[in-house]
N, C-alpha and C positions, 0 to 999 in steps of 0.2 A: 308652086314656085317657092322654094327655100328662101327664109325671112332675107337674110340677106342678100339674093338676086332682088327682092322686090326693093329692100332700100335702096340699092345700087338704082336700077330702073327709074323707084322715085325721084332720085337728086340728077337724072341724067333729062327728064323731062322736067325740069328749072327753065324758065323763064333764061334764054341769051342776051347777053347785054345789060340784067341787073345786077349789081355788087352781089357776092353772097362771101359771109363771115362763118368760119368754121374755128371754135374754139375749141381743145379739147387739154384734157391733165396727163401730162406722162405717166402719172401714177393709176388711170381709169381701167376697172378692171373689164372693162364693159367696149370699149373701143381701142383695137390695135394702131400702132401705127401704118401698119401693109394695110388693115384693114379698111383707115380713113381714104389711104393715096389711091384705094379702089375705089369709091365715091368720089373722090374727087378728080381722077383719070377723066370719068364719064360726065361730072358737072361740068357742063357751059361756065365760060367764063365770062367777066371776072369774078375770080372768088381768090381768098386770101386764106390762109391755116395759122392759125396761133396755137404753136403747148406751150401749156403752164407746166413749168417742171415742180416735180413733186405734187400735181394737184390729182385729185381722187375725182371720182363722179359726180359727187356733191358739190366741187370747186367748195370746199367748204377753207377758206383764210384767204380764200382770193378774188372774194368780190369786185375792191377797189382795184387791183392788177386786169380785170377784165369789164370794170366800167370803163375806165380812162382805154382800154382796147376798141370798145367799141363805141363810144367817143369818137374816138381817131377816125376809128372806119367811118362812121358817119358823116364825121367833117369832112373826109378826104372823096367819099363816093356820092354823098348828097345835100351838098352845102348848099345848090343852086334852090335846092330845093323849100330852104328857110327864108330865103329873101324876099320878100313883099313886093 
């Protein structure tokens, strides 16, 4: 199976019904945009897509722009889950 049928496959046997966070850099030479929306066609949901415009594969100046991202997601899909 060609690497990418297997990725595809991977992210399509995801757990339904947990959150899944997909960040990626418009500028990543390594992942298309048609490429992700195939991965994510097949991902069970919910799942969310953030691009960073302008970020490369390294996300290398946009740490802070993708902590406070996934922050968010976390607050937003697993808050219940910090409460005592």
């Amino acid at each position: 199976m060609p690497p990418t049928q297997r990725k595809i496959r991977a992210h399509s046997e995801l757990p339904a019904g947990q959150p899944k966070l997909f960040i990626n850099g418009t500028q990543d030479p390594l992942t298309t945009k048609a490429g992700l929306e195939g991965v994510t066609r097949v991902t069970p949901q919910p799942l969310e897509v953030v691009w960073l415009e302008g970020a490369e594969h390294d996300f290398d100046g946009h740490e802070a722009d993708i902590a406070a991202r996934v922050v968010a997601f976390i607050s937003r899909h697993f808050q219940d889950a910090f409460v005592p």
